[in-house]
N, C-alpha and C positions, 0 to 999 in steps of 0.2 A: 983304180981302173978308170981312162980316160969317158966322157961321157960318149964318144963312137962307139969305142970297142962295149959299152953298155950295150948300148943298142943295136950293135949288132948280135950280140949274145942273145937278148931279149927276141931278135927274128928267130935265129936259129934256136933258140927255145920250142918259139910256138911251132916253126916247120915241124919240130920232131914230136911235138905232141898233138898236132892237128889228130890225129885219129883216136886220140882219146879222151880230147878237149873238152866232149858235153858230158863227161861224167862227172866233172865237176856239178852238174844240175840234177846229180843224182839223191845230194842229202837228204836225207831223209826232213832234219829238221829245217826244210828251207822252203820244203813244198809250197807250203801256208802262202812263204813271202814271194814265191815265185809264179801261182796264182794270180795273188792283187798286183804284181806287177803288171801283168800281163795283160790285165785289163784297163790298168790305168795309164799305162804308156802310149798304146797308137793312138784313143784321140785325140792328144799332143798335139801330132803332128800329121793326123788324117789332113787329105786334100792336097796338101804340098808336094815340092817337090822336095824329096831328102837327101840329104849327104849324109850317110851313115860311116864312121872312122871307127877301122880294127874289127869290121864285120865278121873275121873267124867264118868260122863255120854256118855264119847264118841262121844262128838259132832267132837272134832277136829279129834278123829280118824278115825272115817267114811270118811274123807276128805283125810287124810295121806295113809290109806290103799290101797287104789287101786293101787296107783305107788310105793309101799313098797315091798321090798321080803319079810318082815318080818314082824310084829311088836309085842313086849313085851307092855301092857299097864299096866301099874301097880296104885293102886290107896290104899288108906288107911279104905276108906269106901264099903263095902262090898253095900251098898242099892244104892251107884251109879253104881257099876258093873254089877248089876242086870239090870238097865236101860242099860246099853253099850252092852249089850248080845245082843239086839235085833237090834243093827246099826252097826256090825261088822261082817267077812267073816272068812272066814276060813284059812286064813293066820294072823288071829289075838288071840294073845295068855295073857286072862286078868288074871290078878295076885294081890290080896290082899297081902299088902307089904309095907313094913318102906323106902318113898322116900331116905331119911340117909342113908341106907344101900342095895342098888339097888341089881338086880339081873345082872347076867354073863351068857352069852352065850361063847361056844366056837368061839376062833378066836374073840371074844369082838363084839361090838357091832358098826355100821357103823356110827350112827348119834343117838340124842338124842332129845329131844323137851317136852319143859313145856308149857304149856299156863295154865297164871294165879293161877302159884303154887310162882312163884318165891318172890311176893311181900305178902307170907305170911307166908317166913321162918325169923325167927329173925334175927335180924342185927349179933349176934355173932356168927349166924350156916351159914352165907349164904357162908364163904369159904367152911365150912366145907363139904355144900349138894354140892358145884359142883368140890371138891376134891374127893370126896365120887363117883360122876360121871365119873370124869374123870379115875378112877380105871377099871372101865369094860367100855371104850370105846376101841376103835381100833384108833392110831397112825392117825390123819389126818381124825378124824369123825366132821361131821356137828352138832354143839349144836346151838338150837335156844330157845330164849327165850320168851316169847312173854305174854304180861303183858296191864294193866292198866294205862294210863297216869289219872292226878287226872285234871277234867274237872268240873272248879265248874259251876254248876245246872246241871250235867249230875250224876257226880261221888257224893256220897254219901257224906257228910261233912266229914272230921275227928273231933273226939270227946276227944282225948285223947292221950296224948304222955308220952312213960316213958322214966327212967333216961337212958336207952341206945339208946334212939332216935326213939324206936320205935313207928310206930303211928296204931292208932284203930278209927273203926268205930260201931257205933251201928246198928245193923241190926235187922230188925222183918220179921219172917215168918210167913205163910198163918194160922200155929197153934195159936199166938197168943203171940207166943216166942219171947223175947228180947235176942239178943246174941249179944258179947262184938268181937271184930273178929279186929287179927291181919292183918293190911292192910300198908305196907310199900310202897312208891312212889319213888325209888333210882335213881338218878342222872345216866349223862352219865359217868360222871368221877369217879361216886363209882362203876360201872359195869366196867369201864376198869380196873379199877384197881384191883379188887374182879379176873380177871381171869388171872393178872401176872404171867407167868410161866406155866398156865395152859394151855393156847391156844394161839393164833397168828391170824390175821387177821380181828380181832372181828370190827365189825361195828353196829351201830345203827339205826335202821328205826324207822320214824315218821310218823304216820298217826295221825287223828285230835284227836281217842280217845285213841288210844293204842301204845303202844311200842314194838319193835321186835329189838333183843339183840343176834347175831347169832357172832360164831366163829369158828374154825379148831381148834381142842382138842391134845394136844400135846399124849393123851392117856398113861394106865399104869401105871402112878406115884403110 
């Protein structure tokens, strides 16, 4: 499968599951991790102005917003945006938009944050989306990443791996639908090395089900 037609699959994934997308935050066994995130995530990025990529449904930005000046949430599916309208204030500005080719604010942007986009850009775009980032940040902005660790009996099997490493999972929605979906699980060593030149300070947090991947954005490039 060419990498378009990936991604384009990967939209029309999330269109059709936007209505049932936060039940993934239902496990039981994830509460614990989904607590400490919660509180250790917005003051990150309290004060700034944010570009948040692959917003969904706006679960994290509900949580970012309040201690935000700003935030940009941009997402690719219009039927999750619809859902984030109703958990979002009025210092939140939602945008249908190509992650790859972000939006700019004057004076760039303070801090950045994906949850759950990053392990489902292909292994050959993944410099490219957070070169593409670091263009409209500001010199010394906060990027966080925060992702999936792969938890076998929690986390979905992988089913599938192609010739450039990338791996997939089969997923089924509440329609009935079988979708093929780009699910990448990268190493510490492949994220320090993915932001070479791009940022400084970058460290890795471990919690039991997920990963957070945050660094200082050299910005502009």
């Amino acid at each position: 499968m060419s990498q378009d037609s990936t991604e384009t699959t990967m939209q029309s994934y999330y269109a059709a599951r936007a209505a049932e997308y936060d039940r993934i935050y239902d496990k039981p066994e994830r509460q614990d991790d989904l607590r400490a995130i919660r509180r250790w995530l917005p003051p990150l990025l309290a004060g700034t102005r944010v570009l948040e990529i692959a917003c969904g449904t706006g679960y994290w930005t509900q949580f970012i917003a309040p201690v935000a000046e700003a935030v940009v949430a941009l997402d690719a599916a219009p039927e999750t945006l619809r859902i984030a309208e109703s958990r979002v204030g009025p210092n939140v500005e939602l945008v249908v938009g190509d992650a790859y080719d972000p939006p700019t604010v004057p004076g760039r942007f303070g801090s950045a944050f994906a949850g759950f986009w990053f392990s489902h850009v292909p292994r050959r775009r993944q410099r490219e989306f957070l070169a593409g980032l670091d263009r409209v940040l500001a010199p010394g902005a906060r990027v966080v990443l925060l992702d999936n660790l792969y938890v076998e009996g929690s986390s979905l099997p992988i089913t599938e791996q192609d010739d450039e490493g990338n791996t997939y999972q089969t997923r089924h929605l509440a329609d009935g639908s079988t979708h093929r979906v780009l699910k990448n699980f990268p190493s510490q060593a492949e994220l320090h090395g993915l932001v070479a030149g791009l940022g400084e300070h970058a460290a890795l947090e471990r919690f039991d089900y997920y990963w957070a991947f945050h660094y200082v954005a050299a910005g502009g490039h």
